[in-house]
C-alpha positions in Angstrom: 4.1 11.2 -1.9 3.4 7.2 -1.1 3.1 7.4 2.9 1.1 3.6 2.1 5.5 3.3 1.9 6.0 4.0 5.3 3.7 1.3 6.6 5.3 1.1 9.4 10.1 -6.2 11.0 6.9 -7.3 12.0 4.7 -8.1 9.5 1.4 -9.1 9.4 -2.1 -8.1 7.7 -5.9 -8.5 7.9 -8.7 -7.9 5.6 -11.0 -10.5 6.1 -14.9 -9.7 6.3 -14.4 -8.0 2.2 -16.4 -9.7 -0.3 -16.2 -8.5 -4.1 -14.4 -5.4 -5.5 -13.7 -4.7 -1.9 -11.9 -8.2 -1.5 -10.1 -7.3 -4.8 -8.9 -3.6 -2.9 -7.9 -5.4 0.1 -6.1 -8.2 -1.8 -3.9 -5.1 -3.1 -3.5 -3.6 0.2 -2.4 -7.6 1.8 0.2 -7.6 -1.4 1.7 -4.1 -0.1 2.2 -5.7 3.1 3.2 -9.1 2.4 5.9 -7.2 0.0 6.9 -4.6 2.3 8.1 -7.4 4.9 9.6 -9.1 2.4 11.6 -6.2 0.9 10.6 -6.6 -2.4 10.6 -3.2 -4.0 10.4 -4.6 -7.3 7.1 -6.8 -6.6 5.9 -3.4 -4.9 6.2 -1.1 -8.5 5.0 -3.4 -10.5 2.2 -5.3 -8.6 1.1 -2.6 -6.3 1.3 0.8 -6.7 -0.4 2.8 -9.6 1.1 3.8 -13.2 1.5 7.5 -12.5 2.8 7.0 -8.9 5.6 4.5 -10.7 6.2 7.2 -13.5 6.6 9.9 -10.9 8.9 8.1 -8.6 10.8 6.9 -12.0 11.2 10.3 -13.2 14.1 10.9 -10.7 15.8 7.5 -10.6 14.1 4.2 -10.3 11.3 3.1 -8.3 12.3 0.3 -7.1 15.9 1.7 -5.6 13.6 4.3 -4.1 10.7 1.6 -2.4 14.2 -0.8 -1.6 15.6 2.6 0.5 12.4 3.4 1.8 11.8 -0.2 3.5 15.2 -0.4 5.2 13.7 2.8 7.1 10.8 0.5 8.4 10.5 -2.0 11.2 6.6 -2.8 11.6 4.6 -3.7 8.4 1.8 -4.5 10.1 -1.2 -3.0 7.9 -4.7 -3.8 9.5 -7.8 -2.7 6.8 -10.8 -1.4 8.6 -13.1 0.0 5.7 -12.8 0.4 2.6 -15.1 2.6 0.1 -16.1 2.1 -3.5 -17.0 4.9 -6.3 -17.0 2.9 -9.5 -13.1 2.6 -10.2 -11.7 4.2 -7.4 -11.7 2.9 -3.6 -10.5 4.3 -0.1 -9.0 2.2 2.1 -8.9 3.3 5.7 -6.4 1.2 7.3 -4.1 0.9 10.5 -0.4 0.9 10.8 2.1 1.1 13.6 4.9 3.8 13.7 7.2 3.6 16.6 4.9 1.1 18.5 2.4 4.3 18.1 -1.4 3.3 16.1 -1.6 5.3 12.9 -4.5 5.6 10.9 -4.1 6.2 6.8 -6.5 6.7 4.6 -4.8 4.8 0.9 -6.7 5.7 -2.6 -6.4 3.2 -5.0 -7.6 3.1 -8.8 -8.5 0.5 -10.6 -6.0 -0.2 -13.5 -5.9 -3.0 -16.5 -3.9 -5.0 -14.4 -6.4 -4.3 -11.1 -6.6 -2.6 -8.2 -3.3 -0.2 -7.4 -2.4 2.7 -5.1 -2.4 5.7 -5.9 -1.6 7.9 -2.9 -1.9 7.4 0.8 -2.2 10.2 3.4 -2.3 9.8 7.5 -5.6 10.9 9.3 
C-alpha cells in the first residue's frame, strides 16, 4: 500500500536546493515527515496523503487508526529527498529513509490535488 508509511524516533528531513512545483512536492514530503515524528495520523490523511489512498485505507476502518498503528511500528522518521521528477501533475520523489539503522531508498508518487501536492503510493528501490 503506503510504504511512504513506514519511513522509517528520530526525525528529521531535508529538501532544500527545490525551487517551484518541486519545492511544493518536497514541502509535502517535509509534512509526511514532520507528522510522522509527531504521530499525527490525522494531520497525515488529511494533509498528506492522496484522496483515493485515504478512500482505500477508509474502506476497512479509518485512516487515521490505521496511519496512528502504523507509526507506533516506527522509530526513525528521517526522510532525506534526493530528486524529484515532474510530468505536469504528477511528481516522483526519490527519497532516503532509514530502517533498522539500514539506508533505504523509495521512490514516492505524488499527484497534484485541489488542495496540492499528495501521495499517492510509495514503493522501495
Amino acid at each position: 500500500m503506503l510504504g511512504g508509511c513506514s519511513l522509517t524516533p528520530t526525525s528529521s528531513s531535508n529538501s532544500s536546493g527545490f525551487t517551484g512545483q518541486k519545492a511544493a512536492v518536497a514541502t509535502t514530503l517535509n509534512l509526511l515527515a514532520s507528522d510522522s515524528s509527531s504521530g499525527k495520523g490525522l494531520d497525515i490523511c488529511e494533509h498528506v496523503l492522496g484522496s483515493a489512498v485515504r478512500s482505500v485505507l477508509n474502506k476497512s476502518g479509518s485512516c487515521q487508526t490505521k496511519i496512528d498503528n502504523q507509526l507506533k511500528t516506527v522509530d526513525d522518521f528521517t526522510l532525506t529527498v534526493e530528486s524529484i521528477k515532474l510530468a505536469g501533475s504528477v511528481a516522483t520523489a526519490r527519497v532516503q529513509t532509514e530502517d533498522n539503522g539500514k539506508k533505504v531508498i523509495q521512490t514516492v508518487s505524488l499527484a497534484h490535488e485541489k488542495a496540492g501536492w499528495r501521495i499517492t503510493s510509495a514503493s522501495s528501490v
